[in-house]
FIMITI-899347 format. One record per atom (N, C-alpha, C, CB): residue in one letter; x, y, z. Coordinates in steps of 0.001 Angstrom, whole numbers, plus 524288, in hexadecimal, padded with zeros to 5 digits. Glycine has a CB too. Example, Ala and Ser with C-alpha at 12.3 -4.5 7.8 and 13.67 -1.06 7.14 Angstrom:
REM FIMITI-899347
A833867E9C681E78;A8300C7EE6C81E78;A833907F31C81E78;A82C2C7EE8782356;S832327F73681BA8;S835667FBDC81BE4;S832648001E81EBE;S837047FDAA8165D;
This chain:
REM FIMITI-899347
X8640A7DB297C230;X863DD7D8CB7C752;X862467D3137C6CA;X860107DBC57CAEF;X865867CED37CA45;X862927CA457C9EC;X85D417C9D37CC24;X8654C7C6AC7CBEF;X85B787C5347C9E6;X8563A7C2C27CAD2;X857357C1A97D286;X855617BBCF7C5F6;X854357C2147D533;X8525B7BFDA7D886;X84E6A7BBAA7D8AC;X851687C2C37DA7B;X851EF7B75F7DAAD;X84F597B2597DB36;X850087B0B17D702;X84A397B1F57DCA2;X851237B1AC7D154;X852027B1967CD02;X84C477B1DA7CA0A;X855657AD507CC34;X84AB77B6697CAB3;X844E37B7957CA85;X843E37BDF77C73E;X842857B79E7D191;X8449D7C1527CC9C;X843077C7757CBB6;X8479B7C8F67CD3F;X83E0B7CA627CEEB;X849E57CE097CAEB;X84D457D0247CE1E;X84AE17D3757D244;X850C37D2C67CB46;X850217D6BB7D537;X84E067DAF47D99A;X849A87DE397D90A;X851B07DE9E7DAAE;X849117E0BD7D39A;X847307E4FB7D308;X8428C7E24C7CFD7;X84AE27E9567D0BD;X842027DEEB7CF9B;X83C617DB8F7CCC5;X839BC7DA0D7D29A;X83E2C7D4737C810;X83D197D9477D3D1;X8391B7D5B07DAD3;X836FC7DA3C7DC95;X83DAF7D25E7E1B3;X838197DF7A7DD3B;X837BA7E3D57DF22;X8329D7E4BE7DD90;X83B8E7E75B7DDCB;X8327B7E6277D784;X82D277E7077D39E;X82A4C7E2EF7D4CB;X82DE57E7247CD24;X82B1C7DE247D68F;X826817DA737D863;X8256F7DB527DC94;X827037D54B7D859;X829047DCE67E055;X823ED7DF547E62F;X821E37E44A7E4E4;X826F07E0CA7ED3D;X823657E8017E06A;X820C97EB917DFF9;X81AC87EB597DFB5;X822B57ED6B7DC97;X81C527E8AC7D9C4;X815FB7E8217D921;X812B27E3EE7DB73;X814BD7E7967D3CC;X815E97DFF17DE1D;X812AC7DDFF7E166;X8103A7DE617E594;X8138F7DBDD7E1E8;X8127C7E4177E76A;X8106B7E90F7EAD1;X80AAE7EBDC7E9CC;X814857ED977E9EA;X80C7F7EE0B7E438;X8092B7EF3D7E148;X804377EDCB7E0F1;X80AA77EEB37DE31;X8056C7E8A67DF50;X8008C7E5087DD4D;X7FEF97E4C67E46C;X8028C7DD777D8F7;X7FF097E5AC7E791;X7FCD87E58A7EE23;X7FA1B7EA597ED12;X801C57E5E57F412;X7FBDE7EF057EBE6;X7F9B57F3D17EDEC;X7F4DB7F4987E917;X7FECD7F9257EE76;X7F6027F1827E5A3;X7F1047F0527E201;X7EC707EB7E7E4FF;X7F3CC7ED8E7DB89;X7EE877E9887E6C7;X7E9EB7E59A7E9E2;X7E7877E64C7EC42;X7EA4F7E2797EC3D;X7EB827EB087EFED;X7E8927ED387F42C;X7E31C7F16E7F1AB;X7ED577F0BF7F7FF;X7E5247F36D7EE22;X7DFA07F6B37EA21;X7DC7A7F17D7E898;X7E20D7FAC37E2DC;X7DD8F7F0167E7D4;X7D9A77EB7B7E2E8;X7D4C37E8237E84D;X7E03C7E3F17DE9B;X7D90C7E65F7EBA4;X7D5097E4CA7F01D;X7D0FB7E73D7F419;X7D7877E2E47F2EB;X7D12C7EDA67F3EA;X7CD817F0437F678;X7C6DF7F0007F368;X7D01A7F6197F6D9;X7C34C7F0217F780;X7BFB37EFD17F48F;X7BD827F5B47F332;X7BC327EC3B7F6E2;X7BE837F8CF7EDE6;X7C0B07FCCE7EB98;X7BAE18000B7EF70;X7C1A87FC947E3B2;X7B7217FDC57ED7F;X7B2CA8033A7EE8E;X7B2ED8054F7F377;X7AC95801FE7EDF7;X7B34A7FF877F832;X7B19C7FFA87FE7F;X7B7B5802778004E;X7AFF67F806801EC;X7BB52802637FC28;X7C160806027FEA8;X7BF4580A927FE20;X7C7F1805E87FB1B;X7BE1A80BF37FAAA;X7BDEF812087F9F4;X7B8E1814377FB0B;X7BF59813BE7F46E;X7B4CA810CA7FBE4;X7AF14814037FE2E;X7AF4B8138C803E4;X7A8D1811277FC1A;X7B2668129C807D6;X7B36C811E380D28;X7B75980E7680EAB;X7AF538107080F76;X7B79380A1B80D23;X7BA8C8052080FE4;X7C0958065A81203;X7BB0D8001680B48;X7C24E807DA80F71;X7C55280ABC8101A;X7C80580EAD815FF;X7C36E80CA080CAE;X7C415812F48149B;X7C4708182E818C8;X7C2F1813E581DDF;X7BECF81EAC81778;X7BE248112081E2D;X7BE7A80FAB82156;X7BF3C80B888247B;X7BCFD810E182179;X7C1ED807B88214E;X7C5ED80672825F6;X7CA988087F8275F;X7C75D80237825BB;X7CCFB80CEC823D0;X7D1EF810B78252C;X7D0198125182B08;X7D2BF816B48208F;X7CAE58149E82A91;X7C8A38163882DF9;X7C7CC8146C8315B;X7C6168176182D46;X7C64680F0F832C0;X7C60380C1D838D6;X7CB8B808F283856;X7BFC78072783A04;X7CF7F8093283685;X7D4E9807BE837A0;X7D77980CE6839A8;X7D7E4805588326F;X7D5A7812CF838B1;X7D78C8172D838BA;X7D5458165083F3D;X7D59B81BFA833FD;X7D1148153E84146;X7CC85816918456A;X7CF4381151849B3;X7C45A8158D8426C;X7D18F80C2A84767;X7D4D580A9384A2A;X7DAA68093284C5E;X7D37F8091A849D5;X7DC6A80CB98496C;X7E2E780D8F84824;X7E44380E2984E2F;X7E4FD813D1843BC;X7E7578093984FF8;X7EA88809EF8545F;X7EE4880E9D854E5;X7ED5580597854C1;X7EEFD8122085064;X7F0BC817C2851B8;X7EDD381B8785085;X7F50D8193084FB3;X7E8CD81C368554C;X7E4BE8201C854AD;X7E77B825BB84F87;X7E36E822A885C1A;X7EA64828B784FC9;X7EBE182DCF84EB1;X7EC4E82B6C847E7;X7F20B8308F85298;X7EEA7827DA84730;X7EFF6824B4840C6;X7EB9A824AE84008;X7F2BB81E9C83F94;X7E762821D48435F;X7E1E08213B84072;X7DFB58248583F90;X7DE6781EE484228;X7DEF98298D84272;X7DD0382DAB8437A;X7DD84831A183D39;X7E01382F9E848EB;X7E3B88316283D03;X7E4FD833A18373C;X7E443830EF8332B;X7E9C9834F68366C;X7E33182B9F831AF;X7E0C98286482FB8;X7DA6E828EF82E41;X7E1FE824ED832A7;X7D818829F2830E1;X7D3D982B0E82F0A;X7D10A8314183030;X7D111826D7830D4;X7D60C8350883070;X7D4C8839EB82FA7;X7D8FF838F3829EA;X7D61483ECA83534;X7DA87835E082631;X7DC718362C82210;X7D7718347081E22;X7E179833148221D;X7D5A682FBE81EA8;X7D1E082B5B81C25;X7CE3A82CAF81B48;X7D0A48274481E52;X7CAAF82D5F82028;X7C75882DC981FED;X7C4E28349281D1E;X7C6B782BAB8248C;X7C7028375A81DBA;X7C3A383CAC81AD5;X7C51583ACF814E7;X7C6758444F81C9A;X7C7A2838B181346;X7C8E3838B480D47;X7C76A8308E80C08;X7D1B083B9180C12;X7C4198317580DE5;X7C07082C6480D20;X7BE2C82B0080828;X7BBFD82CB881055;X7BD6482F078058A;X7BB8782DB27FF5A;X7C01E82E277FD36;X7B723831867FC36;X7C3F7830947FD19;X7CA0582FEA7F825;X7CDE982C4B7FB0C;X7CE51836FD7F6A6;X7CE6F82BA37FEA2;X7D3418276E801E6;X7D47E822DA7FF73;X7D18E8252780798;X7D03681FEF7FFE5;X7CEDB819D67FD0C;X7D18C81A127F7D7;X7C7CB818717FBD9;X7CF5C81D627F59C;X7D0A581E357EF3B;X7D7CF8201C7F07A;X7CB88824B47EB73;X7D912822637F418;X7DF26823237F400;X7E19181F467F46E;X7E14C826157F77E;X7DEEA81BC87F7F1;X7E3BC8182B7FBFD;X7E3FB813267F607;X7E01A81464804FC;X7DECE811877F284;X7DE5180ECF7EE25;X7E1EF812707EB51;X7D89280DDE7EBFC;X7E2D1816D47E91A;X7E613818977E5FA;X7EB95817F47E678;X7E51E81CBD7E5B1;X7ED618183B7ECDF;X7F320818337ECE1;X7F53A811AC7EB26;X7F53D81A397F369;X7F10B80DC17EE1C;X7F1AB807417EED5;X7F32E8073C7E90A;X7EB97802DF7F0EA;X7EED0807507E3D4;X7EE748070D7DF52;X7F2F4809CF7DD5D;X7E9E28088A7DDC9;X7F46080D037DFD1;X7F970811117DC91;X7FF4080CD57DD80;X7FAA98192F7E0ED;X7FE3080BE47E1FD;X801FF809707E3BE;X804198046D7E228;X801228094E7E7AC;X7FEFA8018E7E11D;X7FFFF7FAEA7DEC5;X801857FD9B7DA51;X7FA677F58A7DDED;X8003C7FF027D59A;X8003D803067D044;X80723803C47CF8A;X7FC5B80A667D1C2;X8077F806547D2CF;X80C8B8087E7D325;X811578049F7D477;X80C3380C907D715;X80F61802A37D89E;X813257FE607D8F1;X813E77F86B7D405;X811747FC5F7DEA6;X80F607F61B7D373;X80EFA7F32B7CF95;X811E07F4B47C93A;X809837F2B87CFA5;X811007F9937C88E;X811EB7FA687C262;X818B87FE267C323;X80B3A7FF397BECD;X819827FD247C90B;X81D818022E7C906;X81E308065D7C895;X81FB9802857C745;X81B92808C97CA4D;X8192C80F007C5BB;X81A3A811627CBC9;X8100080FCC7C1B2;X81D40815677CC35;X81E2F8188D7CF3D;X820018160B7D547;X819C281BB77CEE6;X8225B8125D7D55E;X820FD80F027D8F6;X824B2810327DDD3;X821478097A7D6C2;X82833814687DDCE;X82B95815347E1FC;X824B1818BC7E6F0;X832D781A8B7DF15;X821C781A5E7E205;X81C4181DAD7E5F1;X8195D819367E80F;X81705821EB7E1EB;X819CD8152A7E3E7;X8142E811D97E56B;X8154E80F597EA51;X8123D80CF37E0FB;X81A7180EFE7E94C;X81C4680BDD7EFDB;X81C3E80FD17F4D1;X82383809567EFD5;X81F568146C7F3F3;X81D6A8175D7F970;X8186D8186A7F925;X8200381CA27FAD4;X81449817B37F732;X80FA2818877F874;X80BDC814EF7FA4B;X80E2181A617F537;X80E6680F297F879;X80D2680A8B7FA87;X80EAE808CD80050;X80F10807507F72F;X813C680C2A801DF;X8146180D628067D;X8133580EED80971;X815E280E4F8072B;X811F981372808C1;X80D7B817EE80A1D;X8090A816E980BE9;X80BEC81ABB80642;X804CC811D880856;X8007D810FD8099F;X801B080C2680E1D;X7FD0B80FFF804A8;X80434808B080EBC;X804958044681065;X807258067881565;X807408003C80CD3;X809E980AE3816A4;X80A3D80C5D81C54;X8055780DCE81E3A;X80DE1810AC81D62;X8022D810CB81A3B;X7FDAD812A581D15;X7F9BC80EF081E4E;X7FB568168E81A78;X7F9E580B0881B57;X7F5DA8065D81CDF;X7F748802A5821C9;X7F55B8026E817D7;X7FD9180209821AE;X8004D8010682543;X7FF63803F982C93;X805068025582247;X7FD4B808A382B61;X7FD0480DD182EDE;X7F83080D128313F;X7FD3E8139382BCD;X7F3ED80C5882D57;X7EFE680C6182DD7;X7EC9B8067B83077;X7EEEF80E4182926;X7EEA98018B82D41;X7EC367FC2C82FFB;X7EFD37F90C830CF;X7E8417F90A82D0B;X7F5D07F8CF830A3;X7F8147F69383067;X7FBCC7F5E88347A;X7F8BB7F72C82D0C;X7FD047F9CA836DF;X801B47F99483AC5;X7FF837F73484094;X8045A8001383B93;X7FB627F80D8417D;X7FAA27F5F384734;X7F37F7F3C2845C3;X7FBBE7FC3084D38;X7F2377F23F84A3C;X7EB167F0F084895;X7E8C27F51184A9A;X7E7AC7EB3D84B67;X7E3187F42F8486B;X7DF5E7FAC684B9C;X7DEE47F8C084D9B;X7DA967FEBA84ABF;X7DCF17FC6F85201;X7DB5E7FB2B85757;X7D4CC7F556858CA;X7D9AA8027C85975;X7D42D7F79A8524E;X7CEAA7F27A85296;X7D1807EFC484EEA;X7C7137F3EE85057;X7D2337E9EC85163;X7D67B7E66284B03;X7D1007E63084741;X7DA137DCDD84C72;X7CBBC7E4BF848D9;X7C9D17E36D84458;X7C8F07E92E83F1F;X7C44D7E0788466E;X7CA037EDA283FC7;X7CB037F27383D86;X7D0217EF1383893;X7CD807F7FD84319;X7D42B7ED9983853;X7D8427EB61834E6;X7D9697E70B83814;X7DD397EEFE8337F;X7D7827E20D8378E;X7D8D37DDA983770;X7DD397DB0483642;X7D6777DC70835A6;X7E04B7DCE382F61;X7E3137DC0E82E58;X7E8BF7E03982EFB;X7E1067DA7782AFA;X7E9297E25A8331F;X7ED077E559832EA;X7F2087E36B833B0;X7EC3B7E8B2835BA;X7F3817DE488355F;X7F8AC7DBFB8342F;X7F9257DAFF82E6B;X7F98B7D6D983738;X7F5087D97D82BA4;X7F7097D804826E1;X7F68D7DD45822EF;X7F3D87D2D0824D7;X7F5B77E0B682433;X7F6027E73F8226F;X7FACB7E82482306;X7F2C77EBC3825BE;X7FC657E84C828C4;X802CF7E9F1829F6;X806A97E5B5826BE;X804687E96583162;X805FC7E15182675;X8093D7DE578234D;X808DD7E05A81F28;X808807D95F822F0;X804F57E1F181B9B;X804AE7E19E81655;X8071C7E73981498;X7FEB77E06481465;X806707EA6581894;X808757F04381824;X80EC77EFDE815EE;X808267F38E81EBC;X80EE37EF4881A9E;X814AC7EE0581D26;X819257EA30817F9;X8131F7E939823DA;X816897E66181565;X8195D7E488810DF;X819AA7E89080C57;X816D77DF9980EF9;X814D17E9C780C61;X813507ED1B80818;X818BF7F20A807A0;X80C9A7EFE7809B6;X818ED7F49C80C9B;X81B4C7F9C280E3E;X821907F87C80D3B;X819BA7FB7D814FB;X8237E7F25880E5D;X826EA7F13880C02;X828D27F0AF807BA;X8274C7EF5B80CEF;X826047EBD0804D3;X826267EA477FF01;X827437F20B7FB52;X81E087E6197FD47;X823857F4B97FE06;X822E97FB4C7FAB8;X8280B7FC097FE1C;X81C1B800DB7FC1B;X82A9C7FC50800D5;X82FD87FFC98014C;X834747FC6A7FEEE;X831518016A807DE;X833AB7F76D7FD54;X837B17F50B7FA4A;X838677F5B67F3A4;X836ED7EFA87FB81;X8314B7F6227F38C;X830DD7F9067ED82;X8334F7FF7C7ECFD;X829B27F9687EBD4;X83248804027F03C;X833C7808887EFD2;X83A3F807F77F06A;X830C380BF27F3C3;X83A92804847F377;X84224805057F556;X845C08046B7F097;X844AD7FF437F9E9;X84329800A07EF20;X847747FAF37EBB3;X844C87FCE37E6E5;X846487F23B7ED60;X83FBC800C27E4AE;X840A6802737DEB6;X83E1D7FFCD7DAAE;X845EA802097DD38;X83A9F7FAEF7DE85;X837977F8127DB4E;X835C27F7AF7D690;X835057F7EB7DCA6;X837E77FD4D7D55F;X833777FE3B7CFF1;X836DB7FE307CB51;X82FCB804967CFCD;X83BD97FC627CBB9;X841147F9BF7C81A;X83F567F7A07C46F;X844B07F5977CA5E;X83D9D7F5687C4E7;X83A677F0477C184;X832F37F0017C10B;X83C637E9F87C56A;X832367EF1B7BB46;X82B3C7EC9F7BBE4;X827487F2F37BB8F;X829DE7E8807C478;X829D97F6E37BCF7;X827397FB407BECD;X825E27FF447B88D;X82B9E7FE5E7C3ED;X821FF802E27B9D3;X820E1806797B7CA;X827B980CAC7B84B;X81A64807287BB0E;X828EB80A257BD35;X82CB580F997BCD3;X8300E80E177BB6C;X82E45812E97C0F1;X832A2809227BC0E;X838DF8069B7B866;X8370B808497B3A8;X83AB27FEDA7B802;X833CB807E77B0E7;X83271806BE7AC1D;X8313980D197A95C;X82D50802547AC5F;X82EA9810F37ABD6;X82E73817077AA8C;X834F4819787AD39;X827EB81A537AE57;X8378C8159E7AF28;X83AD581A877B0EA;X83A5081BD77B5A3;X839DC81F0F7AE55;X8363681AE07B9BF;X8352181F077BD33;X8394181B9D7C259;X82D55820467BE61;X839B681F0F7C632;X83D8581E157CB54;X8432B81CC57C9F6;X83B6C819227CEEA;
């Protein structure tokens, strides 16, 4: 395939939003402050975003999800992020890492992103949540569509997809 721009080809530009995806869903791990996520910080602001969710019944199941599993959650929601940059960056299974990157980024999308709570100072930043979702949810359905993992990857390279 030719170069684009006379640079990368198709399937090289692809592997660069991959892992430049990647390298996000790793930032997003790397920038939490690890102890105060997983000893509360966490549950509870799920919990007063759950307590102000302009769709009472969403919030409602929201923190009849969160909150009883308050000591292992934190440690999940860090496992999938980390799985996900992982996966996407090195290519390694990456038709999963992307629907799962999907997966989380609707739910964060679901959760602070689509409209404001009913108290704005509860998520302040919820336009720039919904923006950031919302690219994210893209950039991952152009990687799952188009096969990203052609090139640069752990699965071109074993064979896998």
């Amino acid at each position: 395939m030719e170069p684009v721009l006379g640079f990368l080809t198709v399937e090289q530009w692809l592997a660069f939003l991959r892992i430049a995806v990647g390298l996000w869903w790793l930032e997003s791990v790397r920038h939490k402050p690890l102890r105060k996520f997983v000893s509360g910080q966490m549950v509870n602001w799920v919990s007063s975003l759950a307590d102000n969710h302009p769709v009472p019944a969403y919030g409602a199941l929201i923190k009849r999800t969160i909150v009883p599993a308050a000591t292992w959650f934190p440690y999940l929601n860090l496992a999938g992020e980390l799985a996900v940059g992982i996966g996407l960056v090195f290519g390694i299974f990456t038709p999963l890492a992307a629907l799962v990157a999907i997966f989380l980024n609707l739910n964060y999308l679901a959760l602070a992103g689509v409209r404001p709570t009913l108290d704005i100072n509860v998520n302040r930043c919820y336009q720039c949540e919904q923006g950031q979702n919302l690219m994210m949810i893209a950039s991952e359905v152009v990687i799952f569509a188009t096969g990203a993992w052609a090139v640069w990857s752990l699965d071109n390279l074993l064979g896998l997809f």
